[in-house]
N, C-alpha and C positions, 0 to 999 in steps of 0.2 A: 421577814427574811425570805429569799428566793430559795428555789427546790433545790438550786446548783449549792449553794452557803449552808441548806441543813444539811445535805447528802455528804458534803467534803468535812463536816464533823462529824457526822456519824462516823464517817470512814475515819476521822482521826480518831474517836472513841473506841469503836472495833480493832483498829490496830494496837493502841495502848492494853486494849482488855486482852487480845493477843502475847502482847510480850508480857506481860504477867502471870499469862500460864505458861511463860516456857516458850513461846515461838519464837522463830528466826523472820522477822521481814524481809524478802526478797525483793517482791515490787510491788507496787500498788499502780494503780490505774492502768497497767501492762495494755496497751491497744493494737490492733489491729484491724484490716477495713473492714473484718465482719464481727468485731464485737471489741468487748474490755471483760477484764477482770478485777476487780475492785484491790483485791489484795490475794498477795501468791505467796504463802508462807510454809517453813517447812519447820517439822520439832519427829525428833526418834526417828529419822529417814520415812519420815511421810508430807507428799509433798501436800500441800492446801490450798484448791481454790477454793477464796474465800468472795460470797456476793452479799452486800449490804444491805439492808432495806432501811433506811427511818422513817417507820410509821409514826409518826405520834397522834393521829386518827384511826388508826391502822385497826384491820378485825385477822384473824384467820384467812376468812375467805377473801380479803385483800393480799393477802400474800399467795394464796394458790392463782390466784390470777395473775400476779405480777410476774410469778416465777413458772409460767406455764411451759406447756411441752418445746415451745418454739424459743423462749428464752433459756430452758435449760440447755438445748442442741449447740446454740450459740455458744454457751459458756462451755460447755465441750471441746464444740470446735476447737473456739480461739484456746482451748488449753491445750490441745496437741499442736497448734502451731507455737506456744510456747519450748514444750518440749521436744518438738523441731530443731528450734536454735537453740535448746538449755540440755545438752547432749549429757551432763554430768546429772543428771536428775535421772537418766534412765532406771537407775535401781531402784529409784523410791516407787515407794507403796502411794498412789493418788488417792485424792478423797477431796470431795464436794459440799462445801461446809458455806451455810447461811448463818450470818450474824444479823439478827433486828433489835433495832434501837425503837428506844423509847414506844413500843405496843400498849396501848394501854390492857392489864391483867398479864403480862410477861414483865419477868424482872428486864431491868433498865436498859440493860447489853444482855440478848438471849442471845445465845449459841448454841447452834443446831447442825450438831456432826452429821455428816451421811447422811445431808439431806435429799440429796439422790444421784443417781449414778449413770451409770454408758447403758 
């Protein structure tokens, strides 16, 4: 299987493990010309970007590298230009949440609240 065919299950498996705790799907793969967001959900007026990774070679220090200073900025960014145009989200409380799939030594779907911030 190509990186594009695991990545768009993983993101289907993050989303399912999502609505099982409760979340509201908004969008997924939301773009713009300087980035994406994998999944935008919200649960108790907190809105959620949410960034995928499936490792399934994957170590730790493969993910601090994936998700470094210059990919975080990104995923920022493109999130206030989300709520740019999504003017009804202005109350909610944001928060920066990493989903990894399949890591080997992390359960199957780990989810990592606050995994970093502005």
């Amino acid at each position: 299987m190509n990186t594009k065919i695991i990545g768009n299950e993983g993101e289907n498996r993050a989303s399912d493990y999502l609505l099982s705790k409760g979340y509201a799907i908004i969008e997924r793969n939301w773009r713009t010309k300087g980035g994406e967001i994998d999944i935008i959900a919200d649960k108790n007026d907190t809105l959620v970007f949410v960034e995928v990774k499936t490792l399934p070679n994957g170590t730790l220090d493969m993910i601090q590298r994936e998700l470094n200073n210059q990919k975080r900025q990104r995923i920022i960014k493109t999130s206030k230009r989300f709520l740019l145009k999504h003017r009804e989200y202005n109350n909610s409380y944001v928060r920066f949440d990493v989903i990894v799939i399949d890591m080997p030594g992390l359960e199957p779907v780990y989810h990592i609240e606050n995994a970093f911030s502005e």
